[in-house]
C-alpha positions in Angstrom: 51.2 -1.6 6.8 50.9 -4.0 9.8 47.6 -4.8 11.3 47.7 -3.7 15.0 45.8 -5.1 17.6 43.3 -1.7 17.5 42.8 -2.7 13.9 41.8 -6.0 14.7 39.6 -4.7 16.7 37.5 -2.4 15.0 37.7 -5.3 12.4 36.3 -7.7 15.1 33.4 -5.8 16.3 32.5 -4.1 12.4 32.1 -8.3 11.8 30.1 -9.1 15.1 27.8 -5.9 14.5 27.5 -7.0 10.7 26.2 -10.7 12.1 24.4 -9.4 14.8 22.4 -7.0 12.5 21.4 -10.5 9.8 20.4 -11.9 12.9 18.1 -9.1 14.1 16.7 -8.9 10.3 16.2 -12.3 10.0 14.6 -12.7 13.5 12.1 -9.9 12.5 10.9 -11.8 9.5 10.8 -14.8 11.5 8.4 -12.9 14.3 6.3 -11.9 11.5 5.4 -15.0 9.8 5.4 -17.1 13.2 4.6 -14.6 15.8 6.6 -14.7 19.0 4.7 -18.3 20.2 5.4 -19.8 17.0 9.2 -18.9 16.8 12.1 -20.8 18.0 15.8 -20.1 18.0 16.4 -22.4 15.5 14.1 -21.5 12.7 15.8 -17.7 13.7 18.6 -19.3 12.8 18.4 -20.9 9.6 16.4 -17.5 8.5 20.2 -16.3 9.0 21.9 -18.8 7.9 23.3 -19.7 11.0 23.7 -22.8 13.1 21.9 -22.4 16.5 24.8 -22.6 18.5 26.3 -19.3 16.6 23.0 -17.4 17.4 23.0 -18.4 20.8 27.0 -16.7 21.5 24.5 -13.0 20.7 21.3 -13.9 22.0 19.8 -16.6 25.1 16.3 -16.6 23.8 14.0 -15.5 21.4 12.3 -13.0 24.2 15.6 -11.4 23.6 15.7 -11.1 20.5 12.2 -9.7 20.2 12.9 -7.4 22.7 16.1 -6.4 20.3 13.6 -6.0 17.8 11.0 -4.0 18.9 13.3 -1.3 20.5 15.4 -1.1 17.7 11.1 0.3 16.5 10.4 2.7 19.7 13.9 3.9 19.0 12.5 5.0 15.1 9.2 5.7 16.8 11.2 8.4 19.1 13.5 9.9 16.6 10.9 10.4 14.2 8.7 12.1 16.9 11.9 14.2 17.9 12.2 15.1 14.5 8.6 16.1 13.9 8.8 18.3 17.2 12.0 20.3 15.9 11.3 23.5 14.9 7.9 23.6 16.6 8.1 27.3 18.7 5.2 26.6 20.8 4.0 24.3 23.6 1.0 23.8 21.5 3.2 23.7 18.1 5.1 20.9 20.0 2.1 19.0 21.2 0.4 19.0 17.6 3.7 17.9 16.1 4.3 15.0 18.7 1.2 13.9 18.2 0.8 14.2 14.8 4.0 12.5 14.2 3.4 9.6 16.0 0.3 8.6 14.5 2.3 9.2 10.9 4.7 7.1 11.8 2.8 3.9 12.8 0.1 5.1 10.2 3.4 4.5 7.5 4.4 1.7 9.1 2.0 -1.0 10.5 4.1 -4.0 10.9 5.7 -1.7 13.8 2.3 -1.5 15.4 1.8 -5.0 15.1 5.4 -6.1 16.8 4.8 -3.4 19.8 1.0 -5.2 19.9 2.4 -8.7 19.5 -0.1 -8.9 16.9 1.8 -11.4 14.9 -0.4 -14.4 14.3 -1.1 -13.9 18.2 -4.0 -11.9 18.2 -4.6 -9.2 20.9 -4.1 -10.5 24.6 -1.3 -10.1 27.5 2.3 -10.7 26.5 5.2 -10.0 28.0 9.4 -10.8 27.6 10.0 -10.8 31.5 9.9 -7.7 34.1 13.4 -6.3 33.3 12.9 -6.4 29.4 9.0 -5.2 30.0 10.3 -2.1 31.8 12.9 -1.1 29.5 10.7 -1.1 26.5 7.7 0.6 28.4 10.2 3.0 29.1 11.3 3.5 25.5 7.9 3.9 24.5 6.8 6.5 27.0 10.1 8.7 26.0 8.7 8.3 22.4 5.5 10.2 24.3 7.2 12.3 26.5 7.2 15.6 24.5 3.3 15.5 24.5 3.6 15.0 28.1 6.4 18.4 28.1 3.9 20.4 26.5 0.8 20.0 28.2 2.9 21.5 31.0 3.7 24.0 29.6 0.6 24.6 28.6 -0.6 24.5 32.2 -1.6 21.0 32.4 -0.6 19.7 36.3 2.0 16.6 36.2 -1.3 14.5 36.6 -3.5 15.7 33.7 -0.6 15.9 31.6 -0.1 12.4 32.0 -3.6 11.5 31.6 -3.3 13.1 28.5 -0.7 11.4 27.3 -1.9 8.2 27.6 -5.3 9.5 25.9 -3.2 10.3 22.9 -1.8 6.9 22.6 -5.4 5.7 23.3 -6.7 7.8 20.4 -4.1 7.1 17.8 -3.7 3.3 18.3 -7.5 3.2 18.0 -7.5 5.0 14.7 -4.5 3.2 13.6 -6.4 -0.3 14.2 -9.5 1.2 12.5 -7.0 2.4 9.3 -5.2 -0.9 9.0 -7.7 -3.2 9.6 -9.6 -1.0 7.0 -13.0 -0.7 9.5 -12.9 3.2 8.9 -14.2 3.0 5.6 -17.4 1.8 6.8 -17.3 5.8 8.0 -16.0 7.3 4.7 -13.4 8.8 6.7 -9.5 9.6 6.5 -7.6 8.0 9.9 -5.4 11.2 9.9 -8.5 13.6 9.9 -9.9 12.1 12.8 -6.3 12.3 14.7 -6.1 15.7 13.5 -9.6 16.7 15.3 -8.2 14.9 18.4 -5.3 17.4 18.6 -7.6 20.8 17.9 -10.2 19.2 20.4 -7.7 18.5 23.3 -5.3 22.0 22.5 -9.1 23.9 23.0 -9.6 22.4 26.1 -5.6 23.0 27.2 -5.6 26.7 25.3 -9.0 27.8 26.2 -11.4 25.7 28.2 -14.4 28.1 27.5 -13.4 28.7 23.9 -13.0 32.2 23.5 -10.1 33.8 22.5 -8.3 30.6 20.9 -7.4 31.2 17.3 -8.4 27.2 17.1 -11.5 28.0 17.6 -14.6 30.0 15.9 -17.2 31.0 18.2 -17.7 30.1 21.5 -15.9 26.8 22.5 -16.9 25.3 18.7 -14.3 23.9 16.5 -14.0 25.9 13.6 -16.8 23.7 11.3 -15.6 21.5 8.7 -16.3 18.4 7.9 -14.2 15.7 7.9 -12.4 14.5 4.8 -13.3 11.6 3.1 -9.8 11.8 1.1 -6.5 10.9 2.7 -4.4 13.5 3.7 -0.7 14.2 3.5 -0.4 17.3 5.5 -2.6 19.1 8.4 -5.1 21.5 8.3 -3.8 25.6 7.8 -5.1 25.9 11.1 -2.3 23.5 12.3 0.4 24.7 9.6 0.7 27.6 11.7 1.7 25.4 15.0 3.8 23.2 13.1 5.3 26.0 10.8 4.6 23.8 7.5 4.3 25.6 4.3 0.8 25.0 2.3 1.5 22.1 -0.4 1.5 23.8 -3.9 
């Protein structure tokens, strides 16, 4: 069969997607054992097995590349929120399971939160990849957030307190996160997802019911329902939140 010139295109962008992707890989490893300060182009480059010239036909700099990397992350980071918030039938359901699944996902995978951090052999100050890449990726990150934004809402949260909130979730989870990774919460005896999971009940009471009566969260008047707080990781939420995020009890 002759090869057409629609053949030898597929066939010419399966091969630059193919390189591109080694790239990208090796680049990632490269960012995580130099940090982006200590990285060049050409040690990118020999990671891939490429000369420096190749690498610079796909990418200018290595602020490109990073940038390549990290919202090839927030891209996960968002469909595994999306995922956690399908099947959720309530604003409060879907605010839980946003929540909730964004903590699990860079509570599964911490070399994620360290590349959206710059954390790699940086340490934590400012860093940035220029204005145009900086707004993109703030923008991939906040639609990664947006569905906690949605249902506060719909919960009856103005545009400006869901917001707020928001950005308290991130707040809340990235502080746990850096307490679970850098192992600091065991100087608490605590599990990082049962704290995160108190967050959530505390902030749907206020949303639900700000003077705690008649909130099936709740027992009492405006009390969380008492328990205290496991000292044992935890691989699924409490019953109280299996009913918002319609997940069967673990046999």
């Amino acid at each position: 069969m002759p090869v057409t010139e629609a053949m030898r295109g597929r066939r010419k962008r399966a091969v630059t997607g193919l390189k591109r992707g080694l790239i990208l890989d090796a680049a990632r490893a490269v960012f995580e054992r130099d940090g982006l300060d200590g990285a060049s182009l050409r040690a990118i480059a020999a990671e891939a097995g490429y000369t420096p010239a190749a690498l610079y036909f796909h990418f200018d700099s290595k602020e490109a590349l990073y940038a390549e990397v990290l919202g090839q992350s927030l891209d996960a980071l968002k469909a595994s929120v999306d995922a956690g918030v399908t099947g959720a039938a309530s604003p409060a359901g879907r605010f839980a399971a946003a929540a909730l699944a964004f903590f699990d996902f860079y509570a599964t995978h911490p070399r994620d939160l360290d590349l959206g951090f710059y954390l790699f052999r940086g340490g934590m100050r400012p860093h940035g990849l220029g204005r145009d890449r900086d707004k993109a990726l703030n923008e991939a990150l906040e639609a990664a957030l947006w569905p906690i934004l949605e249902a506060a809402e719909a919960m009856g949260a103005d545009e400006a307190t869901a917001r707020l909130l928001m950005a308290d979730t991130f707040a809340h989870a990235v502080g746990v996160l850096l307490m679970m990774h850098t192992q600091r919460i065991r100087m608490f005896g605590l599990a990082p997802r049962a704290l995160m999971e108190r967050y959530v009940e505390t902030e749907l009471m206020k949303l639900t019911s700000p003077d705690g009566r008649g909130n099936p969260l709740l027992e009492g008047k405006g009390r969380v329902r008492g328990r205290p707080l496991d000292t044992e990781a935890k691989t699924s939420p409490p019953s109280r939140l299996r009913g918002l995020l319609k997940i069967e009890p673990s046999s």
